[in-house]
N, C-alpha and C positions, 0 to 999 in steps of 0.2 A: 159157512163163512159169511162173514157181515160185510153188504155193498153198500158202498156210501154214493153214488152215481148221485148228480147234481143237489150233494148235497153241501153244504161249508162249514167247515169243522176249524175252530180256534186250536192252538197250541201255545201253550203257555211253560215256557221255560225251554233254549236254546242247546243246553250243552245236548250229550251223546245221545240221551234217552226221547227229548224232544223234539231232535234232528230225526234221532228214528221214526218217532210216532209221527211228523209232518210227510216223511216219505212213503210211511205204510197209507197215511189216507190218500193222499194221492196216488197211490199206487191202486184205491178201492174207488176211486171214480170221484172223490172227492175235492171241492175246491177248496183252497188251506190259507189262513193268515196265520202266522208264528211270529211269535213276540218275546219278548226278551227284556230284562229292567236294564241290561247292560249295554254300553253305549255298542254301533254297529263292528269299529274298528276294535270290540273285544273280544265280537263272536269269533266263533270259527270258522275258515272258510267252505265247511258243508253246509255250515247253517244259511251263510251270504249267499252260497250258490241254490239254496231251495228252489224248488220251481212250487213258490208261495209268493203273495205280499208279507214281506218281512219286517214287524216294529221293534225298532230299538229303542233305548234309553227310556221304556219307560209303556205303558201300554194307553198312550192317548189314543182316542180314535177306534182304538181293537171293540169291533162290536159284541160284544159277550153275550148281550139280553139278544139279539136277535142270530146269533148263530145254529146251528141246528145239532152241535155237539162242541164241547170242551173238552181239551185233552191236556190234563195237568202231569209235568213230570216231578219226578218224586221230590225235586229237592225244595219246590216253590211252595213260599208260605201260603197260608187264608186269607189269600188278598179277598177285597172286600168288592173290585169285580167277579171273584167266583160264586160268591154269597148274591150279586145283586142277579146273577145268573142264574142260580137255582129256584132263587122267589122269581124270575120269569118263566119258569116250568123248563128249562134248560137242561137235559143231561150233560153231569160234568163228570168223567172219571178219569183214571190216571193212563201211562201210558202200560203198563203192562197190562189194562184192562182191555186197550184197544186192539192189543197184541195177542189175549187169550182167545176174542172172538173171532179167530183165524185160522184157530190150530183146534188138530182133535188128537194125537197123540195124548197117551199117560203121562200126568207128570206127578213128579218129587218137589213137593214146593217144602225149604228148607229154611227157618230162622230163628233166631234165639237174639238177645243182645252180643254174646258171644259164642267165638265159635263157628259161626255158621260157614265162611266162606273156607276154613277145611273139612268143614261136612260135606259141602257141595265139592269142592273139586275131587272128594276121595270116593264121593258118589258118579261123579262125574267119570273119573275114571273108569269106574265097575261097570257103567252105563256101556261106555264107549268099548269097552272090551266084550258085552255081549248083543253089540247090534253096531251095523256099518251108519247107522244115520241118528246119534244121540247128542239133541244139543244141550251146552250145557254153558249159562250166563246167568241173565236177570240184573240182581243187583250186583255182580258180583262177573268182570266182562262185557260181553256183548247182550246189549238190552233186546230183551224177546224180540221188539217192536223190529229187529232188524232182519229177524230172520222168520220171521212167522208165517211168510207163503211158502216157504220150503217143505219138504216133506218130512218128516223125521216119525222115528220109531217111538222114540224115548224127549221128555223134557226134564232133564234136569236145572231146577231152578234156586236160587239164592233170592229170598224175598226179606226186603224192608218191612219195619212198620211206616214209614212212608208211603210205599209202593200200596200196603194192604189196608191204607186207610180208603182207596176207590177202584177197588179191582171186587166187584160184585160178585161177580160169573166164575170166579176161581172153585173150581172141584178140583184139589188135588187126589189122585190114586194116594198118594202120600203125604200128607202135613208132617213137617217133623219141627218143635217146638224145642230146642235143644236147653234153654233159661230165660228169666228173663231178671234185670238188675234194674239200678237207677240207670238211666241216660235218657239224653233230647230232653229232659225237663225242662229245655228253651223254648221247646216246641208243643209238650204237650202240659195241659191245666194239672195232672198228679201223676202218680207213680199206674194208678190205676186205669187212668185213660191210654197212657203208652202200653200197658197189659194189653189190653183190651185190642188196639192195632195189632200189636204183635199175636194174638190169637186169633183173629180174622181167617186166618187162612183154614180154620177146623169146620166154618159155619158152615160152608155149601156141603160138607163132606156126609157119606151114605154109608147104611152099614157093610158094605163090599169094601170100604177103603182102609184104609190104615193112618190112625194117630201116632205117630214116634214119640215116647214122650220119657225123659229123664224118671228111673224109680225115686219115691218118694219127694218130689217136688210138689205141693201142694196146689204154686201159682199156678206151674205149667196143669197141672190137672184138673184147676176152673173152668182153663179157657178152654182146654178138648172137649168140655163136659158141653163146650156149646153147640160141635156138630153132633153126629149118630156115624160116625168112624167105631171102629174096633180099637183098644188099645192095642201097644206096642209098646213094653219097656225096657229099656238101656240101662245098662250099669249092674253093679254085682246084686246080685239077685233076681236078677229080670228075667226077660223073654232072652235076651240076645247079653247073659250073664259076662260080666268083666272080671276076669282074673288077673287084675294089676300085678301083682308078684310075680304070676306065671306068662304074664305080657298074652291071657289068649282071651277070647267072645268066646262062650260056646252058644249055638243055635239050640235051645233050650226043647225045640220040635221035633228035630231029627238028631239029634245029639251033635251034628258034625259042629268040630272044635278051628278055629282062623285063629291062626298063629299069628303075633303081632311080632313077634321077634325077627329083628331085624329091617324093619319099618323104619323109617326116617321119623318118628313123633317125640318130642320133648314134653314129660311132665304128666303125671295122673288124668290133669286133664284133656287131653289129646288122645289118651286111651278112650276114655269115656267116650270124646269125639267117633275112633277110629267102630267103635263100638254100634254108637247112632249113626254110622252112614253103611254100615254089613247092617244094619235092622233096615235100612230106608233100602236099601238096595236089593233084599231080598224079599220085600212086601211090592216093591215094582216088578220085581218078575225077573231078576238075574238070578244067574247060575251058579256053583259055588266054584267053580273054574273061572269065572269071569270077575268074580269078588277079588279071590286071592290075587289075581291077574291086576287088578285096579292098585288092593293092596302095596304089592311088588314096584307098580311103578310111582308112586305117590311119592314126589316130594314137598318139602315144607314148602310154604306162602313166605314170599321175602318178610322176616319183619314181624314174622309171627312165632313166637319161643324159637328163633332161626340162631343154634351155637355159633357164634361168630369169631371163637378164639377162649383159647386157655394158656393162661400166664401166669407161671409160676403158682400151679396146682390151684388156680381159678378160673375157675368157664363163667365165659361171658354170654347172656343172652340177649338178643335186640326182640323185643316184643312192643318195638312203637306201636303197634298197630293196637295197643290194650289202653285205648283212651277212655276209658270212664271206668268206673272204681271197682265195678265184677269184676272187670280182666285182670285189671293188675291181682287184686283177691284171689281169682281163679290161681294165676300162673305164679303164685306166689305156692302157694298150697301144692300144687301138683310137681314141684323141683325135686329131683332125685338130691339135691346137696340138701343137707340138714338146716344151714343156714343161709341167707344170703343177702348182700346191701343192693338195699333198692333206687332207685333212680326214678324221681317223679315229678311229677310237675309240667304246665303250661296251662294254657287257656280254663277257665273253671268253669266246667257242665253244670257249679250249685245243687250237685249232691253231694249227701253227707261223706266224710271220709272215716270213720268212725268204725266201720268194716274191715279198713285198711289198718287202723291200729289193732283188732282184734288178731288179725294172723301177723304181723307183726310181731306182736307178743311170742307167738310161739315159733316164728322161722325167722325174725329180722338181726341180723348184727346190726346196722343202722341205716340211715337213710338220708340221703342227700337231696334235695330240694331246689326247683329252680323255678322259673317262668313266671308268670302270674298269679297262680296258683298256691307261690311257694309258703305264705305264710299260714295259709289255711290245714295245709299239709301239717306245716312244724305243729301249728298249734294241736290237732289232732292225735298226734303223734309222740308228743311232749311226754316225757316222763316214762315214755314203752321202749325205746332206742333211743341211741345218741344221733341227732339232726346235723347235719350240717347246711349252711348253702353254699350254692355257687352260680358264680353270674351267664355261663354261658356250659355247652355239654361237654366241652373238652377235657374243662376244670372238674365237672361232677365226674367222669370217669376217672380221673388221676385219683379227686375225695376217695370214689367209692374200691378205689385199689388199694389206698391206703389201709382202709379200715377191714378191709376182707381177710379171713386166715387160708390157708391152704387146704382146701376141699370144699370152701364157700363156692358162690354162684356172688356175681354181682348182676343184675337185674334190671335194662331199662324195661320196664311197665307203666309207663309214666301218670295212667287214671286221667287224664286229659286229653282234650285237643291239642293241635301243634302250630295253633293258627299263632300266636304269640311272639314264635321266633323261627318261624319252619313253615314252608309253602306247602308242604304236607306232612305224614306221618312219616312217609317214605323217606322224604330228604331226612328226617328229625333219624331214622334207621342208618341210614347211610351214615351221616356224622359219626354214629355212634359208631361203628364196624370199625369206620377210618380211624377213630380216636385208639381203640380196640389196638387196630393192627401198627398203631404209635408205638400202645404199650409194648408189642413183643418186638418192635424193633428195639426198643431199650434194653430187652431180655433176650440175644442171641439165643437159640437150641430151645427157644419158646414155643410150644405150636399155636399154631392163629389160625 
């Protein structure tokens, strides 16, 4: 365990992960200034109550060149005091980094662009059913930093490319790399530097550990190629083989066959998912009692392919949660309906959507369009389905009801952000359900 006894550690970034990381150093002997671009009356009041000096509105004054460690949380940009920090011989890394030099438990460090937070909670589950102390956060929950003097058996962890662009010390027992697509292009200079984050997590890894890694994905198998892990492959033909038709994983080692039938998961992809977290779960060291057990209790993430109603022989799915242009691609592809109209649109991530016309082509009856994004969309899309827009989600669910047949799927996936016209994904989900549950009030003996 790392003591930080008279030493003063900067924190930079106030919400949940920051507030934790300011409480773990002082908790290790550390003196703490925490700073915030947001004025004081925005923070929260964990963050107001630190037992730190606390800068708001801005980081006048926060001594960065003369502190004796930085602790960036995942969401804050390259400010240009962390840069003046490091040319003064300044260690700066993130808060999960400050978190990992605490803990010695195994852990399952799990990410992909999509995907990952029902890999972690379905690992999370398996975890929890074969040991009394497994915790299970990161990005995804409760940030390590909150819990990392505790004892635990097991870490199940949901990791950013954020979080893994300064978490050094990371050995996961398990990397599980589930894809990676365009997204954060705001953030990062190419497609290949965001790779590059999101495979961070292979580098510290030994050949004792385990790579989780998608069969035939060529990206995901550059960046395993960067630790000396063992492979582990998911999906039909693998180690941990996907019988989609037959809904089961067989464990390709011992033969034993997980039944997915009757699992709460929507869509090919979610198999796949259910597939890479019985691989991640059994390279940690659970039991096959304890898998099925995780299994059984797993249900869906609000918001993520979550059925929210079927009207008049169309099932509706809410998947706000699919803001950049994999997810919607993924969850488009993986629908048990042959067809269905998609619902897309808000804030533009400025990756191609181009992707989104190709499956299109072969499962879209059409596609309704909104937010700021909307025109970028039609134009992509033009000439593959018939476009519509609409001004706000109410209106795109009535569009996309119109244009559906009976055994269609209508589809929010939306490939963007929701900062546009939505204080998150979540509310941007909600809408949708409530619009949703509009429709079967119009259609009495409807189920919703």
């Amino acid at each position: 365990m790392m003591g930080l006894e008279g030493r003063h550690v900067v924190v930079v970034g106030l919400g949940r992960s920051g507030v934790a990381a300011a409480r773990l150093a002082r908790a290790l002997g550390a003196t703490v200034t925490a700073t915030d671009s947001a004025p004081l009356e925005a923070l929260s009041s964990g963050a107001r109550a630190l037992d730190a000096v606390v800068v708001a509105g801005g980081h006048a004054g926060v001594p960065f060149t003369s502190a004796d460690l930085v602790v960036v949380s995942p969401g804050v940009p390259r400010l240009s005091e962390l840069a003046a920090a490091e040319a003064a011989g300044v260690e700066v890394i993130g808060e999960l980094e400050l978190a990992l030099r605490s803990v010695s438990a195994p852990i399952a460090a799990i990410g992909g662009t999509n995907g990952k937070s029902t890999v972690t909670t379905l690992v999370g589950a398996m975890a929890q059913a074969e040991w009394s102390r497994a915790f299970v956060g990161g990005n995804l929950g409760v940030p390590l930093a909150e819990a990392a003097l505790e004892p635990w058996d097991a870490i199940v962890l949901e990791v950013s490319s954020f979080q893994l662009e300064r978490a050094p010390s990371l050995r996961p027992r398990v990397a599980v790399l589930l894809n990676v697509t365009d997204d954060h292009l705001d953030r990062y200079a190419s497609f290949e530097d965001y790779a590059r984050a999101k495979g961070n997590a292979f580098v510290g890894q030994l050949p004792a550990d385990a790579a989780v890694i998608p069969v035939g994905d060529p990206i995901v198998e550059a960046q395993a190629r960067r630790g000396r892990a063992r492979w582990v492959r998911f999906g039909a033909g693998g180690d941990y083989d996907l019988d989609a038709a037959g809904r089961q994983v067989c464990e390709r080692a011992t033969g034993t066959r997980f039944d997915l039938r009757g699992v709460a998961l929507h869509g090919r992809h979610n198999l796949e998912n259910a597939a890479a977290a019985i691989a991640a779960a059994r390279e940690l060291g659970v039991g096959v009692p304890a898998v099925e057990a995780g299994l059984r209790a797993f249900r869906p993430l609000p918001h993520r392919m979550e059925l929210v109603g079927e009207v008049a022989g169309v099932r509706y799915y809410d998947d706000s949660k699919g803001t950049n242009v994999g997810a919607a691609v993924t969850a488009l592809a993986g629908l048990e309906e042959p067809r269905a109209v998609l619902i897309a649109g808000g804030r533009d991530k400025l990756g191609s959507y181009e992707p989104l016309a190709r499956v299109l082509r072969e499962r879209g009856r059409a596609v309704v369009v909104l937010g700021e994004a909307a025109d970028r969309i039609a134009d992509a899309v033009e000439g593959v389905v018939p476009v519509e827009r609409a001004h706000d989600l109410e209106t795109a669910v009535r569009a996309a009801t119109a244009r559906a047949l009976p055994g269609d799927a209508v589809l929010l996936s939306p490939a963007c952000s929701s900062f546009d016209m939505f204080k998150s994904y979540a509310e941007r989900g909600e809408r949708f359900a409530a619009a949703v549950r509009g429709l079967a009030g119009a259609h009495p003996g409807a189920p919703a």
